[in-house]
Backbone as numpy.savetxt, mean C-alpha at the origin, in Angstrom:
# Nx Ny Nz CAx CAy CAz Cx Cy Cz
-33.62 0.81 12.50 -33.01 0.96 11.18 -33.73 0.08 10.17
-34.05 0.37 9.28 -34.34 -0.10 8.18 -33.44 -1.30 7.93
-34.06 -2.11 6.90 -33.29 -3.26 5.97 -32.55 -2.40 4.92
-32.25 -1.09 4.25 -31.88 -0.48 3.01 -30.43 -0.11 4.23
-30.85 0.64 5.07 -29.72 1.17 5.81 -28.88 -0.01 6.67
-29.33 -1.25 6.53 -28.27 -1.97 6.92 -27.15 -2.58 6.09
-28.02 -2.70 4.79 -27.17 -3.07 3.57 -26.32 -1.95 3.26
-25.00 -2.24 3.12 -23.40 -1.61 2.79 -23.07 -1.65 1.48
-22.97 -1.27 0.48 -22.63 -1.46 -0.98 -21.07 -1.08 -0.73
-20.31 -1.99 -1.38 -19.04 -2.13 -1.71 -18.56 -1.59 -2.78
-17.75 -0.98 -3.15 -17.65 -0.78 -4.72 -16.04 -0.82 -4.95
-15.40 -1.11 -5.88 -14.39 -1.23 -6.77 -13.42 0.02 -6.18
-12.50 -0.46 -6.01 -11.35 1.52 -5.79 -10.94 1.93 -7.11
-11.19 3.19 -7.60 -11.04 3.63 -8.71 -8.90 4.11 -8.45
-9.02 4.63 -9.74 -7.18 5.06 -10.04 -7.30 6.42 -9.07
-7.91 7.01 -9.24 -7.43 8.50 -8.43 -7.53 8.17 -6.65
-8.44 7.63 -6.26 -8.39 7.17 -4.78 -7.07 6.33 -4.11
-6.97 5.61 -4.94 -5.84 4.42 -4.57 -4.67 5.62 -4.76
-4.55 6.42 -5.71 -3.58 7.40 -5.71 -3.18 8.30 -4.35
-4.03 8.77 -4.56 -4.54 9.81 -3.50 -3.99 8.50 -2.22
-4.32 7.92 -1.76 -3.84 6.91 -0.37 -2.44 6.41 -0.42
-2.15 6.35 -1.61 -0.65 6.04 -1.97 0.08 7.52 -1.94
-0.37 8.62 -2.03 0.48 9.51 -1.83 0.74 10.20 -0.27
-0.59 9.85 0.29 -0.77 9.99 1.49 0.16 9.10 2.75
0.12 7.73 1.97 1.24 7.06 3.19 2.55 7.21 2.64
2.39 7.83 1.68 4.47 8.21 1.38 4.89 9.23 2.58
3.37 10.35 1.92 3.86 11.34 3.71 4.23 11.00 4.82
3.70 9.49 4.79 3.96 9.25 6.13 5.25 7.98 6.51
5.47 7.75 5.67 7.06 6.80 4.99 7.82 7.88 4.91
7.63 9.21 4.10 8.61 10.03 4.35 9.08 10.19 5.75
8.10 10.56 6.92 8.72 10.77 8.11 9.52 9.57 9.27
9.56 8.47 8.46 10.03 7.53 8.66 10.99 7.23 8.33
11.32 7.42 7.45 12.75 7.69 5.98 13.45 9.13 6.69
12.97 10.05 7.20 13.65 10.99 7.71 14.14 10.63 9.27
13.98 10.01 9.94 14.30 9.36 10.97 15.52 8.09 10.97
15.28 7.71 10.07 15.83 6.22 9.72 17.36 7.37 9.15
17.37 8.27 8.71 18.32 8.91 8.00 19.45 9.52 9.07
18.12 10.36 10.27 19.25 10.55 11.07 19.96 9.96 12.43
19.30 8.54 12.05 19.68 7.52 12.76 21.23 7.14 12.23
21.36 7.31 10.73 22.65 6.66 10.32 23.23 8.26 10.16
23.06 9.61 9.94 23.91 10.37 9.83 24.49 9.95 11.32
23.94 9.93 12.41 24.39 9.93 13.88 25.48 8.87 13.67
24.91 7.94 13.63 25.94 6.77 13.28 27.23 6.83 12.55
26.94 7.40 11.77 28.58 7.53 10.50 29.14 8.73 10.55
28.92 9.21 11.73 29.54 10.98 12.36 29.27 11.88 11.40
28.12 11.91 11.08 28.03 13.32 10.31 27.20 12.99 8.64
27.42 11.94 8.05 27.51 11.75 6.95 26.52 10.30 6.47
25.00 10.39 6.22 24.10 9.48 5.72 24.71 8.25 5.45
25.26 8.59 4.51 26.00 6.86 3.93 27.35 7.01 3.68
28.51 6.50 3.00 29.51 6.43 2.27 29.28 5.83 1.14
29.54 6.28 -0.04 29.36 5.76 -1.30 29.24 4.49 -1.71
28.35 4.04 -2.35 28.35 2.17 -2.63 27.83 1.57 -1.31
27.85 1.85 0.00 27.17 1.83 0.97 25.74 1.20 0.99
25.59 -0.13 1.01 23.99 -0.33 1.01 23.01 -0.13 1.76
23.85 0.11 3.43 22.39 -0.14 4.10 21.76 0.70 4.60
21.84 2.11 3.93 20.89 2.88 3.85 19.99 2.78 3.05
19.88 2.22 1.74 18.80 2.29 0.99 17.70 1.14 1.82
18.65 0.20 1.81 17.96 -1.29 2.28 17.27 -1.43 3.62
17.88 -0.34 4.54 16.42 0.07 5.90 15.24 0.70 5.12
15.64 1.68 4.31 14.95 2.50 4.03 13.96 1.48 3.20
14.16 0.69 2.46 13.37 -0.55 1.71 12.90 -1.35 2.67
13.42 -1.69 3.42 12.94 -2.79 4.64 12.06 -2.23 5.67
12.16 -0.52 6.22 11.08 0.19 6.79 9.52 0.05 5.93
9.90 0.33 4.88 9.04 0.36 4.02 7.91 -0.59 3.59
8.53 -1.81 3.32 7.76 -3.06 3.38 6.97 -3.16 4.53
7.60 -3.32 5.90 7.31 -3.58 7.20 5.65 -2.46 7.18
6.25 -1.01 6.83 5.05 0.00 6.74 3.96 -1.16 6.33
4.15 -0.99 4.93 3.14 -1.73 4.26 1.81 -2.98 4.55
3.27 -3.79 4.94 2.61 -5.70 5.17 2.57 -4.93 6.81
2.95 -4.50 7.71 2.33 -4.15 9.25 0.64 -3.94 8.84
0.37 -2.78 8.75 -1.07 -2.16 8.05 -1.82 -3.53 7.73
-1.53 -3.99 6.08 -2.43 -4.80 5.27 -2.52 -5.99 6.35
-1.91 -6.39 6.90 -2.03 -7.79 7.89 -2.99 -7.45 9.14
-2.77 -5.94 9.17 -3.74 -5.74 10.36 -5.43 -5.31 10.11
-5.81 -5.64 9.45 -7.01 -5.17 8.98 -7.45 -4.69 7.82
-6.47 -4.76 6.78 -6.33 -4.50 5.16 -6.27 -2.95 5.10
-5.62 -2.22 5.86 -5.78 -0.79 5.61 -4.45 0.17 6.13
-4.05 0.63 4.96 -2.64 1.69 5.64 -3.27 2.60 6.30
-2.89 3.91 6.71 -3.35 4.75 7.19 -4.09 5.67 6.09
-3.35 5.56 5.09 -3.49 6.25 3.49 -4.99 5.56 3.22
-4.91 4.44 3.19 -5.93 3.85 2.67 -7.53 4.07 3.52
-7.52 4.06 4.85 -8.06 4.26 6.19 -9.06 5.82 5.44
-7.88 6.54 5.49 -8.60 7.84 5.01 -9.16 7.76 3.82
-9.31 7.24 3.15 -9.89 7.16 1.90 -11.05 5.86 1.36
-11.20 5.60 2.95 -11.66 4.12 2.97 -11.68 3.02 1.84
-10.26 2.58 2.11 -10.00 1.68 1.21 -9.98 0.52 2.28
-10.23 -0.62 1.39 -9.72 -2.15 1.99 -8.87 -2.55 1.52
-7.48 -3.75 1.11 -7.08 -4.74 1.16 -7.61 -5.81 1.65
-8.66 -6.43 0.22 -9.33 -8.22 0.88 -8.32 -9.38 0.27
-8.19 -10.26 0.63 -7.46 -11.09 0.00 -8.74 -12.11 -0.65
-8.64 -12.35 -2.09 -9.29 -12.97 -2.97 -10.03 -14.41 -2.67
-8.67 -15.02 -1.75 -8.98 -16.81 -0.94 -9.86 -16.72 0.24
-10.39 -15.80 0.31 -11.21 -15.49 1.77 -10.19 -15.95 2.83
-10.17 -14.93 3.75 -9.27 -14.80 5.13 -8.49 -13.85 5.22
-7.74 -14.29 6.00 -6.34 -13.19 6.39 -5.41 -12.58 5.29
-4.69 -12.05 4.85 -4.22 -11.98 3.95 -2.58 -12.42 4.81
-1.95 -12.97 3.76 -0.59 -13.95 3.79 0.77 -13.20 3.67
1.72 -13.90 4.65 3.31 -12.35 4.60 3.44 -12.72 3.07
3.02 -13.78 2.75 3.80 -13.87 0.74 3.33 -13.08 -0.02
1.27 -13.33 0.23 0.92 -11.96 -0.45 1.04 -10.80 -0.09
1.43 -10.51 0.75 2.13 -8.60 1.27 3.07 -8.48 0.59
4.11 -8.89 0.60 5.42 -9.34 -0.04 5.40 -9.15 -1.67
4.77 -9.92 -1.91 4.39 -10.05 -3.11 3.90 -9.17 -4.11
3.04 -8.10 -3.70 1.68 -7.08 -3.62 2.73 -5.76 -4.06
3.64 -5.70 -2.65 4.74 -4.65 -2.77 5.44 -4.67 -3.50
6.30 -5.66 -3.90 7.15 -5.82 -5.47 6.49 -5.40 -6.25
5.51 -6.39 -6.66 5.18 -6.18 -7.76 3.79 -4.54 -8.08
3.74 -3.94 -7.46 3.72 -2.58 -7.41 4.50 -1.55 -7.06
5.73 -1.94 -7.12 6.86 -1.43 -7.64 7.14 -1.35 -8.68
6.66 -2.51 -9.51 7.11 -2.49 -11.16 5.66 -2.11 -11.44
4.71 -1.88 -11.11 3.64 -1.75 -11.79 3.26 0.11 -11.82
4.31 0.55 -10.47 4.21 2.18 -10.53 5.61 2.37 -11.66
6.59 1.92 -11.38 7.87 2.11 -12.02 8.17 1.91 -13.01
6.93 0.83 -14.20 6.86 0.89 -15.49 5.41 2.57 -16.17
5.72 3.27 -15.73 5.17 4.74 -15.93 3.43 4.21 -15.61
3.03 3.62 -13.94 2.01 3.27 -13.79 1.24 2.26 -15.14
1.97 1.44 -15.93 1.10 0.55 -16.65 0.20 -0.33 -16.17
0.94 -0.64 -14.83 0.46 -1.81 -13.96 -0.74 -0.84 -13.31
-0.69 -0.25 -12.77 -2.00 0.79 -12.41 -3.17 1.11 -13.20
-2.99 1.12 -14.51 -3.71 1.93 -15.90 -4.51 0.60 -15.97
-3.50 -0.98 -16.18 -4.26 -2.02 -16.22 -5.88 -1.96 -15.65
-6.26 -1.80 -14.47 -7.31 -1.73 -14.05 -8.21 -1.03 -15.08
-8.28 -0.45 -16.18 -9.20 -0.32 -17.13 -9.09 -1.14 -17.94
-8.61 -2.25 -18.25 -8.57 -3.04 -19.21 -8.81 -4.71 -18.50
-8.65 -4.66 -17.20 -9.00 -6.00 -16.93 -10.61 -5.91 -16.60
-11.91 -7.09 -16.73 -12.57 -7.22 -16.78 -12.92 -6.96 -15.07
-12.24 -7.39 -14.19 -12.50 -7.16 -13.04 -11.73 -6.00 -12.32
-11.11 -4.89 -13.06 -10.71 -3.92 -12.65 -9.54 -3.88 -11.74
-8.84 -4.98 -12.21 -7.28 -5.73 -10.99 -6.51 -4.90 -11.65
-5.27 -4.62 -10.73 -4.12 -4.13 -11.49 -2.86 -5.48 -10.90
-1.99 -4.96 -11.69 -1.46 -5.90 -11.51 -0.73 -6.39 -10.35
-0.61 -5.74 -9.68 -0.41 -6.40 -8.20 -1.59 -6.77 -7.84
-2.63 -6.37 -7.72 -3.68 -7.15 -7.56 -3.88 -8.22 -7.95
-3.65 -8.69 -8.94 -4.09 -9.92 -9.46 -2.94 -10.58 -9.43
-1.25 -10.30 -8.97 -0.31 -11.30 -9.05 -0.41 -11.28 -7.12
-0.82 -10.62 -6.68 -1.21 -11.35 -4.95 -2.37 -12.04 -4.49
-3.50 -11.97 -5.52 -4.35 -12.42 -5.58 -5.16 -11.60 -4.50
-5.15 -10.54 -4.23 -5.60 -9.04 -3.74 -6.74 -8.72 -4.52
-7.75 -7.88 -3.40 -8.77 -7.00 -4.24 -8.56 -5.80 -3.21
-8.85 -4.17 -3.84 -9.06 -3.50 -2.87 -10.22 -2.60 -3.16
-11.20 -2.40 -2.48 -12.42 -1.80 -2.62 -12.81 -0.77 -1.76
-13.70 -0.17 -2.09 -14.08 1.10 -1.94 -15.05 1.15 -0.69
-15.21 1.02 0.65 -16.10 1.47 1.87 -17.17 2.17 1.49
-18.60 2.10 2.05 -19.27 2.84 1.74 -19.00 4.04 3.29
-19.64 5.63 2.52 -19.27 6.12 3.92 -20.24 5.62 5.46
-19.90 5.91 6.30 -20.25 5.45 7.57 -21.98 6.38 7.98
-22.72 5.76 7.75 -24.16 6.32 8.55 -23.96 7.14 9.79
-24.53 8.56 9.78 -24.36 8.97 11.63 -25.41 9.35 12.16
């Protein structure tokens, strides 16, 4: 092999990729969320929740996270992300931290849930962070594809 073909260029994850991987592990949170559902219809004879009832939403939030920070802790990559070769690096060099998983997920919650502002950010910050990125102190970048 050459010295050109050993060198890997990294590049930045653009908005439509990170999309695209984020819609991809919902598919797969959905089938998780559909399980988790008829775990409690079984449970409450027939009937998901009872009204005002929290702890259906709150597995369903707590599956969710776990999805998430499981993945990013294991190698910076959901399954979503995997296919689209994305990373999760953490900024401090190393492992990435349960606070910043934690952290990452909130606050890309408000960053999809304010009509993606926090997402859009990445054209306006100089280093292309959005805002969970830059409040976990997260980067996520783009794989080059694999040589065969």
């Amino acid at each position: 092999m050459s010295d050109q073909q050993n060198t890997l260029t990294v590049t930045k994850a653009g908005l439509f990729v990170r999309i695209a991987a984020l819609l991809y592990d919902a598919l797969l949170v959905l089938g998780i969320w559909f399980v988790i559902g008829v775990v409690f219809v079984i449970a409450n004879g027939g009937e998901a929740a009872h009204s005002h009832n929290p702890f259906l939403p709150s597995a369903l939030f707590i599956a969710t996270l776990w999805f998430n920070m499981h993945f990013w802790r294991r190698g910076g990559q959901t399954l979503g992300m995997r296919a689209w070769r994305l990373r999760l690096l953490n900024e401090n060099k190393g492992p990435l931290t349960m606070t910043q998983c934690m952290l990452r997920f909130i606050v890309a919650i408000g960053s999809l849930g304010l009509f993606g502002i926090g997402y859009l950010w990445m054209y306006i910050d100089k280093n292309g962070l959005t805002w969970h990125d830059k409040y976990s102190e997260t980067r996520v970048i783009r794989e080059p594809k694999q040589a065969k």
